[in-house]
C-alpha positions as CSV (number, residue, x, y, z in Angstrom):
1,X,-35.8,-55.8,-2.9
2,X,-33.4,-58.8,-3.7
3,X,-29.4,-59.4,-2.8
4,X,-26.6,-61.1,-4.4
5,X,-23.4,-61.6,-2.0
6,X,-20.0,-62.3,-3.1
7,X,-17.9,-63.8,-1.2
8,X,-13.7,-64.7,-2.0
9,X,-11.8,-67.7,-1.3
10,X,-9.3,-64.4,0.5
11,X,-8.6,-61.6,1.3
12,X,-7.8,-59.2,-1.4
13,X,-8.9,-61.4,-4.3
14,X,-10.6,-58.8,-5.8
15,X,-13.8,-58.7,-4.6
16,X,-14.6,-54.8,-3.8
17,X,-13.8,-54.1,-7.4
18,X,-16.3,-56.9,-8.6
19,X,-19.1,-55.4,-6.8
20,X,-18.0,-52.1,-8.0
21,X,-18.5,-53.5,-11.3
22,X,-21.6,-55.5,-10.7
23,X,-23.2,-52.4,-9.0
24,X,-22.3,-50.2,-12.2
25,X,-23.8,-52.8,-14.8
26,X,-27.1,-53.1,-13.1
27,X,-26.9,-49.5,-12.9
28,X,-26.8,-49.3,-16.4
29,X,-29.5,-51.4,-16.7
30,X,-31.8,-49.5,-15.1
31,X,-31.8,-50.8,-11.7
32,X,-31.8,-48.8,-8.6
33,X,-28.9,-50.9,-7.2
34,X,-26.8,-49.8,-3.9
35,X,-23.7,-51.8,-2.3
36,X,-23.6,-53.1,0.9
37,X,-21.0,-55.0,3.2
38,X,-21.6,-56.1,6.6
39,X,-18.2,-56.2,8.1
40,X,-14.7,-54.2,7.0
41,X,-11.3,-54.3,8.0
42,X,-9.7,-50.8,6.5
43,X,-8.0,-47.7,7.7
44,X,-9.3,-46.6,4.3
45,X,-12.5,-44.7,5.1
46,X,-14.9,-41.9,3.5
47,X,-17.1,-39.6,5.3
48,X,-20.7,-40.0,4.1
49,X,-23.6,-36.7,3.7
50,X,-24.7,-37.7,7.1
51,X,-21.4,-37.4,8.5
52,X,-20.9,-41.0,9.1
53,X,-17.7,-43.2,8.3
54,X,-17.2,-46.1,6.0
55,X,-14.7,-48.6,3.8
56,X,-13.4,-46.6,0.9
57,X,-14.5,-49.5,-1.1
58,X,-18.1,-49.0,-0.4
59,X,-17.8,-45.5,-1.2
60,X,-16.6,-46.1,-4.8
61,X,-19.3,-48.9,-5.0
62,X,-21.6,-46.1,-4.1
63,X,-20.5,-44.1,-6.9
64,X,-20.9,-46.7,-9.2
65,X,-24.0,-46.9,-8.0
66,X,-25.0,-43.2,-8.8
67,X,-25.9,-42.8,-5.3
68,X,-24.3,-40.9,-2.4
69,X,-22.6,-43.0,0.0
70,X,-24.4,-44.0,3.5
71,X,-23.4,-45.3,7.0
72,X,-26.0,-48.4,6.4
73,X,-23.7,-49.2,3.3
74,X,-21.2,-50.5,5.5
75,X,-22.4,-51.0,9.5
76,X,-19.4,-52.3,10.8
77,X,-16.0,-50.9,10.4
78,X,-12.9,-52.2,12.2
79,X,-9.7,-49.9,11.8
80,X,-6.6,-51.9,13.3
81,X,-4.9,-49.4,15.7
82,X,-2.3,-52.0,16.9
83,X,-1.5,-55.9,16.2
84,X,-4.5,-57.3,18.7
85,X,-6.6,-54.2,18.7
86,X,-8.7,-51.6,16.9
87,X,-11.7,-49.1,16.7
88,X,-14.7,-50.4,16.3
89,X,-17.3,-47.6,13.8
90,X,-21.1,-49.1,14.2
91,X,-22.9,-47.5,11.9
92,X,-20.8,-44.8,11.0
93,X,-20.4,-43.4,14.8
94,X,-17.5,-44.8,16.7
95,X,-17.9,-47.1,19.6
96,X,-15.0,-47.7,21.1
97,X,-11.6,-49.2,20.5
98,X,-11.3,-53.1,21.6
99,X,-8.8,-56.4,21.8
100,X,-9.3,-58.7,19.3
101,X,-10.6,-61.5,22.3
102,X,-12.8,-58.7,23.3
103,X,-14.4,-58.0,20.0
104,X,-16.3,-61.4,20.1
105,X,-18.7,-60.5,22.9
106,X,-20.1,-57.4,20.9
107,X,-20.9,-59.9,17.9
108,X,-24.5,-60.4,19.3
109,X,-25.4,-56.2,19.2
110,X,-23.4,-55.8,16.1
111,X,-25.6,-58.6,13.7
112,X,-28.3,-56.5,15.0
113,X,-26.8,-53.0,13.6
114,X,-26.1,-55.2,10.5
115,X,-29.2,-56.4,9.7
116,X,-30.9,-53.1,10.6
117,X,-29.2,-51.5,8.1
118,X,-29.2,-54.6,5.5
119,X,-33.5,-53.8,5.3
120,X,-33.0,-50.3,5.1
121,X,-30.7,-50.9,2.0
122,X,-33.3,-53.0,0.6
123,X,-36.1,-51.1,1.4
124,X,-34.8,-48.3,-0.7
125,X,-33.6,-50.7,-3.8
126,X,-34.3,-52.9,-6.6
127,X,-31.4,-55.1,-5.9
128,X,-28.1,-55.0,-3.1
129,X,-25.2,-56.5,-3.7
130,X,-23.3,-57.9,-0.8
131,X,-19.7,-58.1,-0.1
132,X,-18.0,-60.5,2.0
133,X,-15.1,-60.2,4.0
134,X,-11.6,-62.5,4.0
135,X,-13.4,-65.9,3.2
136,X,-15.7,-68.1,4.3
137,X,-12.9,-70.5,4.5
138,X,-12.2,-69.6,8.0
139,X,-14.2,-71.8,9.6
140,X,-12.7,-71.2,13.4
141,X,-14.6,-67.7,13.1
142,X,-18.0,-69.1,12.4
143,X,-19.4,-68.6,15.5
144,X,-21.3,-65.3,15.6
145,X,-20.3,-64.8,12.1
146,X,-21.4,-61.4,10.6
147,X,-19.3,-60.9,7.5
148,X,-20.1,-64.0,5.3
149,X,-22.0,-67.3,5.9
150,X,-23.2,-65.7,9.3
151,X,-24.8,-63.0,7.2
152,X,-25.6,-65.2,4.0
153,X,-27.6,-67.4,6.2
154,X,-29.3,-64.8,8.3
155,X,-30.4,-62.5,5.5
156,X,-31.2,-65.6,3.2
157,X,-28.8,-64.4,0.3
158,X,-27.2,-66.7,-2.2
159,X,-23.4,-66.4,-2.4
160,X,-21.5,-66.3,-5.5
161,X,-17.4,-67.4,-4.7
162,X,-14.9,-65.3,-6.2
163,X,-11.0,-66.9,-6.5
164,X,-8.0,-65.3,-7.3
165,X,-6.2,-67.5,-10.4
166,X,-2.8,-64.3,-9.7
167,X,-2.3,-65.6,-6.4
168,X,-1.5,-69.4,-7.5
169,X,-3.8,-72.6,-6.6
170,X,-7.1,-71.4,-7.4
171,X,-8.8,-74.9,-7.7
172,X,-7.7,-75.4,-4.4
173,X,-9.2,-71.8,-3.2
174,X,-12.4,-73.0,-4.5
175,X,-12.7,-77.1,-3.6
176,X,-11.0,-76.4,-0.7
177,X,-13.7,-73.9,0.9
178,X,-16.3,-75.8,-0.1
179,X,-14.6,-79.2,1.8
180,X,-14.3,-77.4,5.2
181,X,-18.0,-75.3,4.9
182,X,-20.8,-76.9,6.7
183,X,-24.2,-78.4,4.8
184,X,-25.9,-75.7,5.7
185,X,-23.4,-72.9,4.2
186,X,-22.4,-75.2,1.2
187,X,-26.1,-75.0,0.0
188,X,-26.3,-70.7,-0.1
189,X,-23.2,-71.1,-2.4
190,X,-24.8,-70.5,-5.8
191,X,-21.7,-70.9,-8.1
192,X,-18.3,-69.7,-8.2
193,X,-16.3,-67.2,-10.8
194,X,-12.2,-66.9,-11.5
195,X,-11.1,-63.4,-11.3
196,X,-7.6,-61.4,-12.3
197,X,-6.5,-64.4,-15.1
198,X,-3.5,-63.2,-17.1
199,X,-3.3,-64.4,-20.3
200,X,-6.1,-66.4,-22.8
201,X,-8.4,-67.2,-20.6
202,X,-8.9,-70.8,-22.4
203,X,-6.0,-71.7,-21.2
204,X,-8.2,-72.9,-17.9
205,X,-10.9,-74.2,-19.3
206,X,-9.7,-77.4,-18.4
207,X,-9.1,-76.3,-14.7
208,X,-12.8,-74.7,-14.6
209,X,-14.5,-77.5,-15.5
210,X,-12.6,-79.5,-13.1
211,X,-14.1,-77.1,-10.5
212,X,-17.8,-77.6,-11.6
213,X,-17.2,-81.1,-11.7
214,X,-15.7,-81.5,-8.0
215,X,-17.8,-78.7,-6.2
216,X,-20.7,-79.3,-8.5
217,X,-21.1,-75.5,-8.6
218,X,-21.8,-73.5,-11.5
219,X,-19.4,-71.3,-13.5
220,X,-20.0,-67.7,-13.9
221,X,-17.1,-66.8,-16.2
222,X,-13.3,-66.1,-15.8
223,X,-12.4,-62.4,-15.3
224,X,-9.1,-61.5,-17.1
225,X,-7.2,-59.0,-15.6
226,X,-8.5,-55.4,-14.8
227,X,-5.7,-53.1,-16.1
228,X,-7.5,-49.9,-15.5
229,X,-8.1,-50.9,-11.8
230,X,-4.8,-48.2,-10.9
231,X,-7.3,-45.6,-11.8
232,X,-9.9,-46.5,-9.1
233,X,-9.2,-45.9,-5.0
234,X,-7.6,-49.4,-3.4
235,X,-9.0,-50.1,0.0
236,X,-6.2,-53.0,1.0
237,X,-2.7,-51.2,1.7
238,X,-1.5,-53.9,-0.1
239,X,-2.5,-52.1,-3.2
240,X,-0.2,-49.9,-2.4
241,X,2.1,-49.0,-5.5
242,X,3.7,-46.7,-7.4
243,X,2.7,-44.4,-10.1
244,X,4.0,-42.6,-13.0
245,X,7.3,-41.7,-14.5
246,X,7.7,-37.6,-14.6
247,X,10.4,-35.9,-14.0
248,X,9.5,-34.9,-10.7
249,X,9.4,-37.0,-7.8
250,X,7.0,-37.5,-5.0
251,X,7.8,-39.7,-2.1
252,X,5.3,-41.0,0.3
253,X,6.0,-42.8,3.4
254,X,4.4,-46.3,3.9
255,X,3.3,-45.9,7.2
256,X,2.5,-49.1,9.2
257,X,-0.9,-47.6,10.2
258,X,-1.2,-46.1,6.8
259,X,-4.9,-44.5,6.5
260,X,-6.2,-43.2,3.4
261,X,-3.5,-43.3,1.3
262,X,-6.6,-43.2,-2.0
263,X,-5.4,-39.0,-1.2
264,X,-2.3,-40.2,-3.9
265,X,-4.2,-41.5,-6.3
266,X,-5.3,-37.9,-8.3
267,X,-0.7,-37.6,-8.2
268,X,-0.2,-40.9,-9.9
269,X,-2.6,-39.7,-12.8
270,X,-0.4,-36.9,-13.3
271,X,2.3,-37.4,-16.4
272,X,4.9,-34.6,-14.6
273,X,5.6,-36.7,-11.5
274,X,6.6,-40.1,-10.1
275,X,5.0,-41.3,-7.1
276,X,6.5,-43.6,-5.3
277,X,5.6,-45.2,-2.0
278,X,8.5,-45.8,0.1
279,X,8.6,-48.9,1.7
280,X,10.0,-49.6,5.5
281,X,13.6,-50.4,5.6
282,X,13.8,-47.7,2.3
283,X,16.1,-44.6,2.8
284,X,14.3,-41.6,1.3
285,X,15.8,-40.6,-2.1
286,X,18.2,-38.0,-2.1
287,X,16.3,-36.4,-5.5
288,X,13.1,-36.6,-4.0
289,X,11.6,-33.0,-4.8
290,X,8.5,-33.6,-2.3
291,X,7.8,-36.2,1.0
292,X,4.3,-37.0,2.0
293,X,3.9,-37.7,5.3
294,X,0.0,-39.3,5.0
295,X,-2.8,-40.3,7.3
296,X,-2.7,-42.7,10.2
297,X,-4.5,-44.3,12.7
298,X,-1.7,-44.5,15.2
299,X,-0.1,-41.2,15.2
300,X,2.1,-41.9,17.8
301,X,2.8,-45.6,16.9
302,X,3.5,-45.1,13.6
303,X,6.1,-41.6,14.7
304,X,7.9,-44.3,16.2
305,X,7.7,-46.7,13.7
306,X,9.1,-43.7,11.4
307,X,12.2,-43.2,13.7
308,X,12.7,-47.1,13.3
309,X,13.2,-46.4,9.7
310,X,15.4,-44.0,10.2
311,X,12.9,-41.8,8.1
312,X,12.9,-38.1,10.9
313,X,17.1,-38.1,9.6
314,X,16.0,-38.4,6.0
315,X,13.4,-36.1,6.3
316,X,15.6,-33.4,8.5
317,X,18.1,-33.9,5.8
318,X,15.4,-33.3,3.1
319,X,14.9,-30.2,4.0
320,X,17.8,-28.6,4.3
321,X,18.4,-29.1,0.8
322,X,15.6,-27.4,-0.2
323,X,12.9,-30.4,-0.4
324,X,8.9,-30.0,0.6
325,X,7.0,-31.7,3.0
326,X,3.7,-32.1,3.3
327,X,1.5,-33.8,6.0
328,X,-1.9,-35.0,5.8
329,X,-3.9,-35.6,8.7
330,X,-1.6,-37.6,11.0
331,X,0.9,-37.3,9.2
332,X,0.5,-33.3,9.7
333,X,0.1,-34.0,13.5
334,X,3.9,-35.8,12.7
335,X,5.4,-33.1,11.4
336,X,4.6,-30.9,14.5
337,X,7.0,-30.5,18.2
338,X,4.4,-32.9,20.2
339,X,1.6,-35.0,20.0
340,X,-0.1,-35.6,23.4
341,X,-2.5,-38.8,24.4
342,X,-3.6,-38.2,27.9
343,X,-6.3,-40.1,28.0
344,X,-4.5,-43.1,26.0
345,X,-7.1,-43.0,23.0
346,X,-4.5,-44.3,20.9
347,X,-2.4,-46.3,23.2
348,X,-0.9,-45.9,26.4
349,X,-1.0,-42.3,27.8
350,X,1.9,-39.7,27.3
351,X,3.2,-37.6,24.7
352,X,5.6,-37.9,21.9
353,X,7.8,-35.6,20.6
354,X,7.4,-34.6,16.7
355,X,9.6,-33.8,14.0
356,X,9.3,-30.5,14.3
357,X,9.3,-29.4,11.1
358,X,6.2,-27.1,12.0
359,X,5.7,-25.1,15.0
360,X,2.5,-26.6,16.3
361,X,1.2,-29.0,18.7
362,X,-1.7,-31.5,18.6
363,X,-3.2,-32.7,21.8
364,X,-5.6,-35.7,21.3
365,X,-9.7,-35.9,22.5
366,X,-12.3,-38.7,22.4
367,X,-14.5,-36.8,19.9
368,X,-13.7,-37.8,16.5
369,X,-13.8,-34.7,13.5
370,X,-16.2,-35.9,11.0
371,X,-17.2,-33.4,7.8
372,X,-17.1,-33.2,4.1
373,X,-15.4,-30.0,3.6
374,X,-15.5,-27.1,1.0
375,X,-12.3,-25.1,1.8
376,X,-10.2,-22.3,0.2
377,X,-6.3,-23.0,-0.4
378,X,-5.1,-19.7,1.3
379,X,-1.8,-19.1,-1.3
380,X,-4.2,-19.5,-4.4
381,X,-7.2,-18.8,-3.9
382,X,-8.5,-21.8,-5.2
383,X,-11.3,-24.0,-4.1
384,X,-10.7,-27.6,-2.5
385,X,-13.2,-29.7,-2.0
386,X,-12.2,-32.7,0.7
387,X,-13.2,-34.2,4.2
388,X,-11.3,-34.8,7.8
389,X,-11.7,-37.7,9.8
390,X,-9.2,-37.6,13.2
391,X,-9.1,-37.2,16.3
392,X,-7.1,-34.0,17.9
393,X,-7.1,-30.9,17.6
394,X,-3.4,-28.8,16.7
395,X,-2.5,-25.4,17.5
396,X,0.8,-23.2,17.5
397,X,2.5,-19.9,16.0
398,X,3.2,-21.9,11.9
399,X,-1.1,-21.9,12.2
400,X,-0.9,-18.3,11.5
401,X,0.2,-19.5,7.6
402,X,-2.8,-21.8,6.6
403,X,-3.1,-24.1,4.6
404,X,-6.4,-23.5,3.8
405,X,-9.5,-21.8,5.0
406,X,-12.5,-23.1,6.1
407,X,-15.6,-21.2,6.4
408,X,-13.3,-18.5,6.7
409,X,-11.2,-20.2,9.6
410,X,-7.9,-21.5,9.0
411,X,-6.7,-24.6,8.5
412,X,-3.5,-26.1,9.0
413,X,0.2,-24.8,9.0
414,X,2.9,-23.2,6.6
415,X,6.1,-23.0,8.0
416,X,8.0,-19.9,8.1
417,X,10.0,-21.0,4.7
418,X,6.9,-22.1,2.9
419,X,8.2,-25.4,2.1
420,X,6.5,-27.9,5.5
421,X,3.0,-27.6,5.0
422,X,0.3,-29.8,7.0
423,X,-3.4,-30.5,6.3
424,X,-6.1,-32.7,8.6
425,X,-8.2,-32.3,4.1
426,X,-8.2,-35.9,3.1
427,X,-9.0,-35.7,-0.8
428,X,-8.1,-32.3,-1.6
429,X,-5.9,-33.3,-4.7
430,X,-9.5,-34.6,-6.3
431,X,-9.7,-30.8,-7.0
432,X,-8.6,-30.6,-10.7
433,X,-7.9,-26.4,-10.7
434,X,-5.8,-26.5,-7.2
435,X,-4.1,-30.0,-7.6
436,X,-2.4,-28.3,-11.2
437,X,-1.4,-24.9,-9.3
438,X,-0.2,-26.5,-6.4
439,X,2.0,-28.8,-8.6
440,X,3.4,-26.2,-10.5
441,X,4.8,-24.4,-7.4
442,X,6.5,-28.1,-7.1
443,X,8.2,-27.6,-11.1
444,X,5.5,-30.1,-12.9
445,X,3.7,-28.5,-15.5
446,X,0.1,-29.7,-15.4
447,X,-1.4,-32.3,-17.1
448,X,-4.9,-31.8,-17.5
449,X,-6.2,-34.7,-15.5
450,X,-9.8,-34.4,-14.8
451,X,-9.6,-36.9,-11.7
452,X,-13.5,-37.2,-11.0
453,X,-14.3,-38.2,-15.2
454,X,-11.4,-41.1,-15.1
455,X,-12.5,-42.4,-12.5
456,X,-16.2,-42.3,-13.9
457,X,-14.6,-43.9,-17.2
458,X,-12.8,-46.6,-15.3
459,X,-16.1,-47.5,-13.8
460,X,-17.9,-47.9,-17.3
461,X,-14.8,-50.0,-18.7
462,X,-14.9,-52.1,-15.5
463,X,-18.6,-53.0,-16.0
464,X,-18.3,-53.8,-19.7
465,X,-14.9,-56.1,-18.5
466,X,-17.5,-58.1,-16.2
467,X,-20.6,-57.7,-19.4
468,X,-17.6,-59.4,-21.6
469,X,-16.3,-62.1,-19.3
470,X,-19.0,-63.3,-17.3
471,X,-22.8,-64.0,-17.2
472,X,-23.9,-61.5,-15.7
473,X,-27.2,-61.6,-16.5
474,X,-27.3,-64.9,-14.9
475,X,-25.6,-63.4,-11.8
476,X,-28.3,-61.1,-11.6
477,X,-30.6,-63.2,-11.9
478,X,-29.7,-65.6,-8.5
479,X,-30.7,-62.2,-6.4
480,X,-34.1,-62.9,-3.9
């Protein structure tokens, strides 16, 4: 029943995939170990047994974990819906979507939900490992802190500090958030560790001992960079890359409320294709064999956001020489002739035309679809195993060609030609058997990618990166 929090000097220094590896390591010694992180910040999401949402990140900590993934794993999860706003999930059940300004007054009931579900955690465990959020640096948000020191304090868990050496300036990350930290946040900081170094690593020894010195923190070790991290889900859309260099291509759109884009991730494994995410201000290729339209949390905002890019001509244009669509979750709400708000869940009520390249409509509603899902692809016959997580519900005459079936209902739409299809299945190109038929109807000839043992493998190399590069033993060991 002990913890161990890291914390990073940033956001996006690394420090999901550090717990990820912690979590497997002490896995692999024997420890019943499960991840936990007060406070996200991710349109990346997973739907856990008990048909709760949380961060993708603590998902695959989950997995490295050998356990299933839970709503106490991650209480509080904020998914931005516009620049100054966004839904707030407590607990894996959605509350309510707020301002930013607002968000401040619910700070009191949420460190309750947090620590509720921090001594569940640690009820059922040997040891938690914490992750922060951003970094503790930000001092202005203090106040009614639940995602670091707030939480560090309250939970009395020693904090290691993770910096990012890629980024530039990492003595500065370090000394620098220790100089602006009050006493009583300084003294839960039990050392510090260097992640993503390039290079010899004894290049900064210098540098690190300049640290210890200054902060008078211990060092933990200096991670060199994780090349195999491509293989495991990114939370941060600014993971967001490309992958492989096959002969045929798959374009997705980089929405600006892109939502769990991890559904690319089985493609980029896949030695037939290129995947490429198409960045705003990018025309779509005119070689591009297939366009995925993905998930979003603003379906709306981010149709409009398409038309800015000039993306509904590219795609019109797309198909008519013969290209395929597909549309996942919001993105399959996109590719429809209307979306409809009424009650402004989203935004301001109203309704927005599609692009309608499918013949169906999707008309929004306050209760949120929330399921793992064990579904049939209707033109193969194979099985897909995935999960939904929107809001809406679509209907029209393309719903007549499903996608797939689901308990023996359909799900989504085919378009008359066979070459627009939509999906609300997050995941479903996890499925090894359906991902290689449905590629080969695309001209890549499979690969025989088993998704679910790389990923597995990446996790075991990840944790014997940490074994080689830092003490982990004596990381463990600061846990009470």
């Amino acid at each position: 029943m002990t913890a161990l929090m890291i914390q990073g000097t940033g956001s996006n220094v690394g420090k999901s995939l550090l717990v990820a590896g912690l979590c497997r390591a002490a896995r692999l010694r024997g420890l019943r170990v499960l991840p936990f992180k007060p406070q996200n910040m991710s349109n990346n999401a997973a739907v856990t047994a008990d048909g709760g949402e949380i961060g993708r990140a603590q998902a695959l900590q989950a997995l490295a974990c050998g356990v299933e993934p839970m709503v106490d794993m991650n209480p509080v999860l904020l998914k931005p819906e516009t620049d100054i706003g966004a839904q707030v999930i407590v607990q894996g059940r959605r509350m309510g979507s707020y301002k930013a300004r607002a968000y401040g007054s619910l700070k009191p009931q949420l460190a309750a939900a947090v620590m509720d579900s921090f001594r569940r955690l640690q009820a059922q465990a040997d040891l938690v490992i914490v992750e922060g959020a951003g970094s503790p640096a930000e001092v202005n948000l203090r106040r009614g802190d639940i995602a670091n020191m707030g939480f560090a304090c309250a939970a009395d868990v020693p904090v290691v500090l993770a910096g990012d050496i890629d980024r530039g300036g990492v003595i500065a990350q370090i000394v620098g958030t220790q100089a602006v930290l009050e006493a009583q946040d300084t003294a839960m900081i039990a050392g510090f560790l260097i992640n993503r170094f390039r290079g010899d690593p004894r290049l900064f020894d210098d540098g690190y001992r300049l640290i210890e010195a200054r902060t008078g923190w211990r060092g933990f070790g200096v991670v060199p960079w994780f090349a195999d991290a491509r293989l495991l889900p990114a939370e941060d859309a600014l993971d967001l890359a490309p992958g492989g260099s096959g002969a045929v291509k798959v374009v997705c759109l980089a929405l600006s409320r892109i939502a769990n884009f991890d559904d690319l991730d089985p493609l980029k494994m896949e030695p037939g294709l290129s995947v490429q995410m198409l960045m705003p201000g990018q025309p779509i290729p005119g070689d591009a064999d297939l366009v995925i339209v993905p998930g979003t949390k603003s379906t709306r905002g981010d149709l409009a956001f398409l038309r800015a890019q000039g993306w509904d001509g590219d795609l019109l244009a797309h198909h008519r020489r013969g290209g395929r669509v597909l549309g996942i979750c919001g993105g399959y709400q996109m590719l429809g002739r209307s979306v409809a708000d009424p009650q402004g869940i989203e935004g301001e009520p109203g309704v927005t035309a599609g692009l309608g390249l499918l013949a169906v409509d999707t008309v929004m509603h306050p209760d949120k679809r929330l399921a793992r899902v064990q579904a049939t692809h209707a033109a193969s016959g194979l099985a897909v195993s995935g999960y939904e997580i929107h809001i809406g519900v679509t209907d029209g005459p393309d719903r007549a060609r499903p996608f797939a079936h689901v308990d023996g209902r359909p799900e989504g739409a085919r378009s008359a030609d066979g070459r627009v299809e939509g999906s609300y299945l997050h995941g479903l190109f996890a499925a090894d058997a359906f991902r290689a038929a449905w590629l080969q109807t695309l001209g890549a000839a499979p690969g025989g990618v088993r998704y679910g043992a790389a990923v597995e493998m990446a996790l075991d190399r990840l944790a014997a990166h940490l074994e080689a590069h830092l003490d982990v033993d004596a990381l463990l060991a600061l846990a009470r």
